[in-house]
C-alpha positions, 0 to 999 in steps of 0.5 A, a space after each residue: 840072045 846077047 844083053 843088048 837084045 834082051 834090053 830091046 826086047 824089054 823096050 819092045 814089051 814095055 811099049 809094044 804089049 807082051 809085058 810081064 806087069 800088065 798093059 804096055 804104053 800103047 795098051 793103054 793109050 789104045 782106043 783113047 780119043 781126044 777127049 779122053 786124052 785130053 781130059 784133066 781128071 787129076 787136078 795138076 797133073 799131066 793130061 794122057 796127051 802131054 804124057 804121050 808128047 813127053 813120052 815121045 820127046 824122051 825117045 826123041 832126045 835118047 835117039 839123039 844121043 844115040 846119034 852124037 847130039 847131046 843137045 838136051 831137051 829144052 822144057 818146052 820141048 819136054 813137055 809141050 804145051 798143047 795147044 790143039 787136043 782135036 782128034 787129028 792132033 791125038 792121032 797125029 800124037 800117037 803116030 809120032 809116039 809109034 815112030 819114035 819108037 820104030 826110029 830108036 829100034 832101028 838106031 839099036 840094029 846098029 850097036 852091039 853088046 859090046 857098047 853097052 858100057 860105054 857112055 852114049 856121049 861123053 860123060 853121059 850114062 852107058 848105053 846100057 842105063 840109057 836104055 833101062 832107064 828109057 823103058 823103066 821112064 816108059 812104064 812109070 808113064 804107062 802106069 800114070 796113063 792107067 791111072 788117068 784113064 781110071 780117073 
């Protein structure tokens, strides 16, 4: 198995399940409804939904430099405001999660271990801190999400 599918892997674990630490992101936002999701137990800290849609822009914004568009995110685009916490939106949340993430997979297939020190854009990190930071960005989320659901 070559670096790069080893990071998949990872990425893979962090998210999917099979993770050394514990529960992956979707382990711990599983059975969650809305109103669990939606609940503030901490005071001023994020909701579990605002986590997922942060979760999600992040995979978004890596997916578009994979792609060439270096365009960052805006601040209403890295945490969005929500403005519906019903259980259609929830579940709508979680299944662009999931998307994002088969969409980031399946613009991996096509690198190679070879790119793995070049930057992702000009004069952005290599492909490979790209990639390690977006599964160690996951697993911090994953474990606040834990924490939440403690709460």
């Amino acid at each position: 198995m070559g670096e790069l599918a080893r990071i998949v892997d990872q990425l893979r674990r962090g998210f999917e399940g099979g993770a050394w630490h514990g529960p992956a992101l979707l382990e711990v936002v599983g059975k969650l409804s809305a109103d669990e999701a939606s609940a503030s137990p901490i005071a001023g800290a994020h909701s579990i939904l605002e986590i997922v849609l942060h979760v999600t822009a992040t995979q978004d914004l890596v997916i578009r430099r994979l792609q060439g568009d270096a365009t960052p995110l805006t601040p209403e685009e890295d945490w969005p405001v929500v403005s519906d916490a019903s259980e259609a939106a929830w579940q709508a949340a979680l299944q662009a999660l999931k998307d994002s993430h088969h969409r980031l997979l399946a613009a991996l297939d096509a690198r190679g271990n070879g790119e793995l020190d070049e930057p992702v854009l000009p004069g952005h990190s290599s492909l490979y801190v790209t990639l390690n930071g977006l599964v160690q960005h996951n697993l911090y989320h994953a474990g606040q999400i834990a924490v939440l659901r403690k709460g």
